[in-house]
C-alpha positions in Angstrom: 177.1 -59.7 52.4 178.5 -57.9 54.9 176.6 -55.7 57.0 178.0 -52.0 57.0 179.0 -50.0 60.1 177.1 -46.9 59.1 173.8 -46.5 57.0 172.7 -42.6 56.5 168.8 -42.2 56.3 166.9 -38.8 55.7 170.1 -36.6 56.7 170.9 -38.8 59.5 173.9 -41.6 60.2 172.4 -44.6 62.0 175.6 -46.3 63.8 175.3 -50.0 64.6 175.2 -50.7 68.0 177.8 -51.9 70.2 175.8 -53.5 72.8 172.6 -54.8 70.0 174.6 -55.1 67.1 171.4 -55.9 65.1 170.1 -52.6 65.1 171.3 -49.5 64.1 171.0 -46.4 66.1 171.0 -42.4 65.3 171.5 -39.1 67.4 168.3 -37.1 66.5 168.7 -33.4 68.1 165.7 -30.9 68.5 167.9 -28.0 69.2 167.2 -27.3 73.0 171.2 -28.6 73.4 171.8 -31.3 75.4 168.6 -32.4 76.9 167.1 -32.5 73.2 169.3 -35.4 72.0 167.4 -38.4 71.4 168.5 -41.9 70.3 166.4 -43.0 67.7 166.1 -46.5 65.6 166.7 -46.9 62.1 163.7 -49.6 61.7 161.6 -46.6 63.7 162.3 -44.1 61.5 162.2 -45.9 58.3 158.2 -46.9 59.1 157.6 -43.4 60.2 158.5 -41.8 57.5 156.7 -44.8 54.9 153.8 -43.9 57.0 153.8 -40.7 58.1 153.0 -41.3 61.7 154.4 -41.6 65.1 155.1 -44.5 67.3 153.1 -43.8 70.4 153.9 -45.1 74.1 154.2 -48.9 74.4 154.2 -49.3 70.6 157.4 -51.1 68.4 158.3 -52.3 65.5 158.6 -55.8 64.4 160.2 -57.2 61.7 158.0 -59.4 60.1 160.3 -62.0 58.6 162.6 -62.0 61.8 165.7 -60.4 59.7 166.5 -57.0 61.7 168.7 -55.6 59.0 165.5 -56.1 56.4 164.3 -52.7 57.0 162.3 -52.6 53.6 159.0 -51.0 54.9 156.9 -53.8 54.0 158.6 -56.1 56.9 158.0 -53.5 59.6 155.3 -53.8 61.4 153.7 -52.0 64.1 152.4 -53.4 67.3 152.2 -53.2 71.1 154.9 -54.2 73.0 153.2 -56.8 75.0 152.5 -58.7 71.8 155.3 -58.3 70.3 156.9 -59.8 73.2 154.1 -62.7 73.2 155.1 -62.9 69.3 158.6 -64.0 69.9 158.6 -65.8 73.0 156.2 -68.4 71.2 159.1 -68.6 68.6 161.3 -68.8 71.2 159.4 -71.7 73.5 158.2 -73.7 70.5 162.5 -74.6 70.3 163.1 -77.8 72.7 166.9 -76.5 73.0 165.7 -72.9 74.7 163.1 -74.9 76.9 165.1 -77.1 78.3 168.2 -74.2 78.6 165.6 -71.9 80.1 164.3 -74.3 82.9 167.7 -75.1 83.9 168.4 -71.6 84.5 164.9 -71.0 86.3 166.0 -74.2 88.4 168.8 -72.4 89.2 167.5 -69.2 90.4 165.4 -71.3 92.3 167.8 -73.1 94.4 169.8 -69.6 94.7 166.4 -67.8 96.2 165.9 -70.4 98.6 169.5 -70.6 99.8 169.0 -66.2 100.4 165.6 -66.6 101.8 166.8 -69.2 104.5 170.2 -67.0 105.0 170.0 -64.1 108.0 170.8 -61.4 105.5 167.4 -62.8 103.3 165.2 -63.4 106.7 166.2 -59.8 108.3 165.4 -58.1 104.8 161.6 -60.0 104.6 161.5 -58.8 108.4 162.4 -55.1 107.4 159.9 -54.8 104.4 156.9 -56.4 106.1 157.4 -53.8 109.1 158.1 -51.5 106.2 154.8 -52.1 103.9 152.4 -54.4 105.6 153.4 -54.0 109.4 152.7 -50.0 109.3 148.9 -50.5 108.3 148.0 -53.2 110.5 146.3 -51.8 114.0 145.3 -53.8 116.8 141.8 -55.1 117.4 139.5 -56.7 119.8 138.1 -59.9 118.6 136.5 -63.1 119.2 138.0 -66.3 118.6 135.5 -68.6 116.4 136.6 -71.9 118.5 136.8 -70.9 121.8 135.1 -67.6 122.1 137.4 -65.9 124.1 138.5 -62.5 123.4 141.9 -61.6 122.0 143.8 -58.8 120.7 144.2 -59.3 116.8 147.5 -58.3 115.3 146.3 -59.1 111.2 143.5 -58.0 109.5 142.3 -61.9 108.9 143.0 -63.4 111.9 139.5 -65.7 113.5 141.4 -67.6 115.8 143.0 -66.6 119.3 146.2 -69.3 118.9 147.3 -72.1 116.7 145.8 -74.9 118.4 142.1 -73.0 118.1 142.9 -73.0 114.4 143.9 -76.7 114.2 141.0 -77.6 116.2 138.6 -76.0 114.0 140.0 -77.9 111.1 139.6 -80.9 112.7 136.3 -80.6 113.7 135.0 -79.0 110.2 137.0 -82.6 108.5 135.1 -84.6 111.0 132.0 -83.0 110.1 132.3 -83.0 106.0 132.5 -86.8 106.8 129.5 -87.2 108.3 
């Protein structure tokens, strides 16, 4: 059975969508003209008006037998978008074929962020937003170094050590030690 182009519901013609062809999709106007036009869901408006409430922030509706053009109001279902979401990527995970298609595409974006994090444009952006975000809070402070005791002008919030080699002595010494 084909599924139609059109389906009217309580005065209103759901279209199916172009770029989601599995749903179908209605203009709902309040009268305040443009501004009041709404796009609203057929499976959304089918459970509202079985039960006579709204959908509130975060909430959706999910088709209990997976079939989006089953809009009987027994399969709809309403739940928070976060489990919905954990609802169908454990449908989604549990198939070997997605698994294996979805980790060669993360591999992928992988290799692609390393590629623009070792290029200039990546390194001079990370540069930028650090000075942006992080740099702007950080003020200088007298400190003393935990290895060598000398005093130092700290540039980060966490920094115990006045250089590199204090740091890397301090390791070595605290290995040595756990040893012991």
């Amino acid at each position: 059975m084909e599924n139609p182009q059109i389906i009217e519901f309580d005065g209103h013609k759901f279209r199916r969508s172009k770029t989601n062809p599995k749903y179908y999709y209605a203009d709902i106007y309040n009268g305040t003209g443009k501004a009041g036009r709404k796009k609203k869901a057929l499976h959304h408006a089918i459970w509202e008006k079985a039960t006579g409430q709204k959908l509130e922030k975060g909430q959706c509706i999910h088709h209990r037998d997976g079939n989006t053009f089953n809009n009987t109001p027994e399969n709809l279902e309403r739940m928070h978008r976060s489990e919905h979401q954990r609802k169908h990527n454990a449908i989604m995970f549990a198939n070997p074929e997605y698994r294996a298609q979805n980790k060669r595409h993360l591999e992928e974006m992988q290799n692609k962020a390393k590629d623009w994090h070792k290029s200039k444009v990546g390194r001079a952006w990370h540069k930028n937003h650090w000075h942006e975000s992080i740099g702007k809070s950080i003020v200088p402070i007298e400190k003393v170094c935990k290895q060598c005791g000398k005093t130092y002008i700290g540039k980060q919030k966490r920094g115990d050590f006045c250089h590199n080699r204090c740091w890397q002595k301090h390791r070595r010494i605290a290995r040595l030690q756990q040893h012991l």
